[in-house]
C-alpha positions as CSV (number, residue, x, y, z in Angstrom):
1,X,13.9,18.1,8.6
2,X,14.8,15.4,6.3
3,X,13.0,14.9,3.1
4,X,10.7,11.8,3.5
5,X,11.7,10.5,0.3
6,X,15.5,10.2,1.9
7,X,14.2,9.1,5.3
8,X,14.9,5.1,4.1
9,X,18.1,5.8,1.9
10,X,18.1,2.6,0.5
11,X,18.0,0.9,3.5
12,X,16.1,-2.1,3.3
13,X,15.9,-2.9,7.4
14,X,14.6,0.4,7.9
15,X,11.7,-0.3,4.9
16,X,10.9,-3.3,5.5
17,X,10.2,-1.8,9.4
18,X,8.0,0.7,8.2
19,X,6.2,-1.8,6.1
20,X,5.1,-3.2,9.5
21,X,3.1,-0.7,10.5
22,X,2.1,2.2,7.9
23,X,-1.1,0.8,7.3
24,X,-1.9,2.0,10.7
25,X,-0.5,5.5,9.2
26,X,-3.2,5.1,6.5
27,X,-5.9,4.2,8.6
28,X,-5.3,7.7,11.2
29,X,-4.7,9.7,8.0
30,X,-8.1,8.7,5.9
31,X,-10.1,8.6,9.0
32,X,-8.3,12.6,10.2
33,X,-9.0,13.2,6.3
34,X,-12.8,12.6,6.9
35,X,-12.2,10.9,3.2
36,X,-13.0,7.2,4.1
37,X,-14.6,5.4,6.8
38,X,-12.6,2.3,7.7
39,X,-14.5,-0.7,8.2
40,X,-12.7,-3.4,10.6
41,X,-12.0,-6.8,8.8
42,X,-10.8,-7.8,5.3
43,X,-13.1,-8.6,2.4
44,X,-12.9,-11.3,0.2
45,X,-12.7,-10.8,-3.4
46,X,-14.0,-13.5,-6.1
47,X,-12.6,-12.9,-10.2
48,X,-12.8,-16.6,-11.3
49,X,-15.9,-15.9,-13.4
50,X,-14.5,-12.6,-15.1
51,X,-13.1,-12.2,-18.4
52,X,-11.7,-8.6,-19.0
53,X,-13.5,-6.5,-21.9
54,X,-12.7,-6.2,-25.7
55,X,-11.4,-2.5,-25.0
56,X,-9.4,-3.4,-21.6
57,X,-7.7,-6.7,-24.5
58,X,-6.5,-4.0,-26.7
59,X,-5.5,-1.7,-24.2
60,X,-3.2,-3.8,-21.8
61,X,-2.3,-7.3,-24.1
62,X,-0.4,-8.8,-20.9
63,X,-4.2,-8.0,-18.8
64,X,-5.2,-10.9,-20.0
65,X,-2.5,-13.6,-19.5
66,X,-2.1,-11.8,-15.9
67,X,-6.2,-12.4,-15.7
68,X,-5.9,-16.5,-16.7
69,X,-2.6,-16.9,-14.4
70,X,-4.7,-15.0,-11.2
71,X,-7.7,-17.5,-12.0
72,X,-5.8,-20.7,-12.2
73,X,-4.1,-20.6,-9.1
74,X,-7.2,-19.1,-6.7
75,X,-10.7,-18.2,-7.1
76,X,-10.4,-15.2,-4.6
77,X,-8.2,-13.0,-2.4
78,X,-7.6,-10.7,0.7
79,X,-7.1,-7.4,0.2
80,X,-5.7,-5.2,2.4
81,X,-9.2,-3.4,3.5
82,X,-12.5,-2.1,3.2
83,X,-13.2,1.8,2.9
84,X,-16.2,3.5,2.9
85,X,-17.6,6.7,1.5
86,X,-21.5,7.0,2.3
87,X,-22.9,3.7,0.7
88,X,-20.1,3.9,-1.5
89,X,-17.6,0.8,-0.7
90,X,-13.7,0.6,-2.4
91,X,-11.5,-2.4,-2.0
92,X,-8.1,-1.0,-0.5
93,X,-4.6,-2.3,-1.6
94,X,-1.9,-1.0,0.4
95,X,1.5,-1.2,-1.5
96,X,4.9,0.4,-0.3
97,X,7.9,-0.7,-1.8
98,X,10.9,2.4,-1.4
99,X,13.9,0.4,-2.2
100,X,12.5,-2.8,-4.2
101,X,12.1,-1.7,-7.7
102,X,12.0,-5.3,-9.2
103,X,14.4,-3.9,-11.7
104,X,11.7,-1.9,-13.4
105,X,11.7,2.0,-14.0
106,X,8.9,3.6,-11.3
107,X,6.0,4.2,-13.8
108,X,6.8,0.8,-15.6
109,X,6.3,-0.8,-11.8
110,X,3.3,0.9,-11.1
111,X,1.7,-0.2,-13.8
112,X,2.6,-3.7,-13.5
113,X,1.3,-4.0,-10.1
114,X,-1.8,-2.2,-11.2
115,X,-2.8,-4.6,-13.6
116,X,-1.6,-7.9,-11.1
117,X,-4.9,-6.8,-9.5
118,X,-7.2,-9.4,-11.3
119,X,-10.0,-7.6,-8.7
120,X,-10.4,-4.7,-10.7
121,X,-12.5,-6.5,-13.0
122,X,-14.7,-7.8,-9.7
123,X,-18.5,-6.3,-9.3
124,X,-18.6,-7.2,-5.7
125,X,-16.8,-8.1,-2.2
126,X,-18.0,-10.1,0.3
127,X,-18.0,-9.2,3.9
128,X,-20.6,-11.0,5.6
129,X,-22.3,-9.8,2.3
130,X,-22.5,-8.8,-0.6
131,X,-21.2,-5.5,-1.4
132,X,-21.1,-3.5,-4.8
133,X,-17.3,-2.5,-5.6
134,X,-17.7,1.4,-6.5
135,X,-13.8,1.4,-7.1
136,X,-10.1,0.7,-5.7
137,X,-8.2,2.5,-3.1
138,X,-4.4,2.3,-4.2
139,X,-1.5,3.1,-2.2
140,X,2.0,3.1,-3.4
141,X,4.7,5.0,-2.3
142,X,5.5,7.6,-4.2
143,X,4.8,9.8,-8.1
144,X,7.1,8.3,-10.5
145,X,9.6,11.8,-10.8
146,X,9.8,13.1,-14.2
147,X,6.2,10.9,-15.5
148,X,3.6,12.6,-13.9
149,X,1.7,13.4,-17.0
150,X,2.5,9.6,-17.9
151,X,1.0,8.5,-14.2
152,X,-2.1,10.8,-14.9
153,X,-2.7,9.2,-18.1
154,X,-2.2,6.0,-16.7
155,X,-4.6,6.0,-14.4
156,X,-6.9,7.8,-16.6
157,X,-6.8,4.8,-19.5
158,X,-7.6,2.1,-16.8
159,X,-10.6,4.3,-15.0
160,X,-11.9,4.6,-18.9
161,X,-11.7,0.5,-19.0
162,X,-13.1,-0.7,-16.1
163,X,-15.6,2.2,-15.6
164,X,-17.8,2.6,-13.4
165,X,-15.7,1.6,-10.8
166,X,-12.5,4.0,-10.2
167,X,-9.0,3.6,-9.2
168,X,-7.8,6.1,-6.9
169,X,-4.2,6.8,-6.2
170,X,-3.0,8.3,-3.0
171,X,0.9,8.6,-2.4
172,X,2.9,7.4,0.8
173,X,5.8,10.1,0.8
174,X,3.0,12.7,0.5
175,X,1.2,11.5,3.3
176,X,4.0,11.1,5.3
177,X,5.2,14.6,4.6
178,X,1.8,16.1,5.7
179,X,2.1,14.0,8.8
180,X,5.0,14.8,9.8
181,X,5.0,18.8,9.6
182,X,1.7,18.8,11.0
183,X,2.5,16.3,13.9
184,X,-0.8,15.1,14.3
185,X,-1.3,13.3,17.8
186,X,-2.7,10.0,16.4
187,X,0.6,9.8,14.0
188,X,3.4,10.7,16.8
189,X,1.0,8.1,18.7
190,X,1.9,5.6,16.3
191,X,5.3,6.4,15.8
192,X,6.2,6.4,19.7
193,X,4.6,3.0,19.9
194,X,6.9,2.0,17.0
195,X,9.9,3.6,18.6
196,X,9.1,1.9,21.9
197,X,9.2,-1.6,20.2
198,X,12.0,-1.0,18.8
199,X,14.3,0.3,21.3
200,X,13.1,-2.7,23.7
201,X,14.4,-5.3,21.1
202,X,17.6,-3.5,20.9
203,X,17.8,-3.2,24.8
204,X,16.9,-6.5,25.3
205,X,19.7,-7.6,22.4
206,X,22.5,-5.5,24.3
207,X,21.3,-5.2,27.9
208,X,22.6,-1.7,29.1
209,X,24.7,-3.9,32.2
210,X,26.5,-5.9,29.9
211,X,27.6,-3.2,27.4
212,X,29.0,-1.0,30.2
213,X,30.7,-3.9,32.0
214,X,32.5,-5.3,29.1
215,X,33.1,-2.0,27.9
216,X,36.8,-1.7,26.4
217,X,37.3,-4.7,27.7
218,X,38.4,-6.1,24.0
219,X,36.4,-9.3,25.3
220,X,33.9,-11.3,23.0
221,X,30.4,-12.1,23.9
């Protein structure tokens, strides 16, 4: 089997394909996890009113300026989702970018579009109500290699600044691997749906009839 992490090679038709559908990965995979509950619908997320703390300032300069930018241009945004553990509700933002670096090394990218997320800083999401943000659900799509300890750390500083809410990291290519060794029925579901789209746009591109009948004909379309 091909390692996940080569599955896109670089490609970006075939990434920017799989960005179309593995939320829907996610959403089979937290709910087969019995981790998170997912809630239908997408909250929204107010920040105009925040100003990040003394301590967060010091620790991430640029947090600020990325703060100010966020609040003059909206009051609010969309994330991706709601998940829920017990009463517990996290603000999920799915990101999954395997070829589109943004010329940045992998931990210096991360942590960029960590602190782009002026919502970290927000108490509360509404979704027909008021709901108390215990913390943020981040995908990405994979460790940066070789900066683990630096990723750990990472995460670590920015849980310590905007405590009590958490961010939690969870990692495409790991997710995918599990999925696809343990060929769960709701993830070859999805993927067979996928597939089926796929090959229809392809067939109905190149109908089989034309192809055979021009065939080594030398002929343009």
């Amino acid at each position: 089997m091909k390692p996940t992490d080569e599955i896109f090679d670089k490609d970006p038709i075939k990434s920017t394909l799989f960005g179309k559908f593995y939320e829907d990965i996610y959403r089979g995979w937290f709910k087969n996890q019995k981790c998170f509950e997912v809630l239908r619908g997408k909250p929204k997320v107010n920040w105009l009113d925040r100003t990040p703390s003394e301590k967060c300032q010091r620790a991430f300069p640029q947090f600020d300026e990325l703060l100010a930018k966020s609040q003059r241009e909206k009051a609010y945004c969309i994330p991706d989702g709601i998940l829920k553990i017990g009463e517990e509700h996290f603000i999920w933002e799915a990101k999954n970018w395997p070829n589109w670096s943004g010329g940045l090394q992998p931990l210096d990218q991360l942590r960029d579009e960590l602190l782009k997320l002026p919502y970290i800083l927000a108490p509360k999401l509404l979704r027909g109500r008021d709901y108390d943000i215990s913390g943020i659900v981040f995908t990405w799509w994979s460790k940066p290699k070789g900066k683990e300890t630096e990723t750990d750390e990472l995460i670590r500083q920015m849980n310590s600044l905007i405590a009590p809410p958490t961010i939690r990291l969870y990692y495409t290519v790991d997710v995918l691997d599990e999925c696809r060794t343990k060929q769960y029925p709701w993830y070859c579901k999805i993927i067979e749906r996928e597939r089926s789209r796929v090959n229809q746009l392809f067939d109905d591109l190149l109908p089989a009839d034309v192809g055979r009948s021009e065939s080594g004909t030398g002929k343009s379309p």
